[in-house]
C-alpha positions in Angstrom: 14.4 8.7 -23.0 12.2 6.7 -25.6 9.6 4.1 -24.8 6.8 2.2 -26.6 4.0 4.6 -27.9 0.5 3.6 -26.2 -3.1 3.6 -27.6 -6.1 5.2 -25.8 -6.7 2.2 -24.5 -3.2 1.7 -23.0 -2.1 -1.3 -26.1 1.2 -0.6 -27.8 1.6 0.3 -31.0 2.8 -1.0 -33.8 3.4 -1.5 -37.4 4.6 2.7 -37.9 8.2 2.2 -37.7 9.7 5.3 -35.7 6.5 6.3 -34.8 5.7 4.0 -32.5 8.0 5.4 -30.6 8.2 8.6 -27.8 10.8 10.4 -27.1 11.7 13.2 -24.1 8.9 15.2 -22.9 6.5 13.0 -24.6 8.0 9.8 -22.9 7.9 11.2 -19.5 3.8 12.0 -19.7 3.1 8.5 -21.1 5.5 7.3 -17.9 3.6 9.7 -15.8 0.0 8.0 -17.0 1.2 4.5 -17.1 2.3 4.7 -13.3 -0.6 6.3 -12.1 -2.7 3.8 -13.6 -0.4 1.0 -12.2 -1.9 -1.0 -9.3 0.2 -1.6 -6.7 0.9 -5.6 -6.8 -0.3 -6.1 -10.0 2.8 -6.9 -11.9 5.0 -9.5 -11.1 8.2 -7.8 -11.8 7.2 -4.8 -10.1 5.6 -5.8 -7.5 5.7 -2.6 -5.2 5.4 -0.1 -8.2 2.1 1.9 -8.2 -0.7 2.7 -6.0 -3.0 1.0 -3.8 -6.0 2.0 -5.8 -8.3 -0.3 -4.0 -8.0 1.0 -0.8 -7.2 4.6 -1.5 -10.4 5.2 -3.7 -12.5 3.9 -1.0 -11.6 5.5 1.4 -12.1 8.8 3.0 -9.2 11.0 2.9 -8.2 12.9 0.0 -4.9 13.9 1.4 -4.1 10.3 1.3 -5.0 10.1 -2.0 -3.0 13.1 -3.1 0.1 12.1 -1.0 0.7 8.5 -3.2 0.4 10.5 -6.7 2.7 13.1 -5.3 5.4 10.0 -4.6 4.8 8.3 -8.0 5.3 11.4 -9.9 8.3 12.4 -7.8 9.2 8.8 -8.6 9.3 8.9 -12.4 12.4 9.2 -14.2 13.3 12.4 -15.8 10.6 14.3 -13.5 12.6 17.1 -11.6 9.4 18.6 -9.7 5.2 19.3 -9.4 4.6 22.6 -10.6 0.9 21.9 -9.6 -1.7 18.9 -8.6 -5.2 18.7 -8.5 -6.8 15.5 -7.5 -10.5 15.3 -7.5 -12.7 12.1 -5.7 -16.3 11.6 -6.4 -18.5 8.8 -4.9 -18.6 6.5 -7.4 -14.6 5.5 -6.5 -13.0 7.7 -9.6 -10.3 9.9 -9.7 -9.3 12.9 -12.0 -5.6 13.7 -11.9 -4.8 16.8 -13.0 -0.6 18.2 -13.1 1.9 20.3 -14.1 5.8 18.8 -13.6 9.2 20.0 -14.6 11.3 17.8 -16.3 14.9 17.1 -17.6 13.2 18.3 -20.7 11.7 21.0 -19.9 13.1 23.5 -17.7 10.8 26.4 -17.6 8.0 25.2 -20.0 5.9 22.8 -17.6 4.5 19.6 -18.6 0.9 19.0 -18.1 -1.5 15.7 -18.3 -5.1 14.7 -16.8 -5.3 10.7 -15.8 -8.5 9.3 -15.2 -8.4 6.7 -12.8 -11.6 5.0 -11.6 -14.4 2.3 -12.0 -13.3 0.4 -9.2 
């Protein structure tokens, strides 16, 4: 798997050749991140993908919340399971995603990323 390397501010890269490129384990973290920050309806092509951020950061339930980044990790290609998921809420609509998946690429080493979702 290769895709388009991102900035912090979620701009691709360019200009470095190769290197704005990642590849396998890399690739499927920047997936991971991209989809969780992915609103659901935002994208014309992809009209379904993501979550409905709107609604489930204003609301009250947690498990909600936790269920929808379950199914978009699940979702993501080359993710083979959730070793663990931590989701934390506060008031001000934000969300702290923390996880550990297998992958294709990485059989007994789990993968791990925080996404910061919030500022709604």
């Amino acid at each position: 798997m290769i895709v388009r390397a991102v900035t912090d501010t979620n701009d691709w890269t360019f200009g470095k050749g190769r290197n704005d490129y990642k590849s396998n384990s890399d690739a499927i973290i920047q997936n991971i991140k991209t989809r969780l920050q992915s609103f659901k309806g935002d994208c014309f092509f992809a009209a379904t993908e993501g979550a409905d951020w709107w609604n489930l950061l204003g609301g009250k339930s947690l498990l909600a919340v936790q269920l929808a980044v379950t199914s978009i990790i699940l979702n993501t290609d080359g993710v083979t399971g959730i070793v663990s998921l931590s989701v934390n809420l506060d008031k001000s609509r934000n969300a702290t995603i923390q996880y550990q998946v297998t992958s294709v690429y990485s059989v007994t080493q789990p993968l791990s990323g925080i996404v910061k979702i919030g500022g709604l």
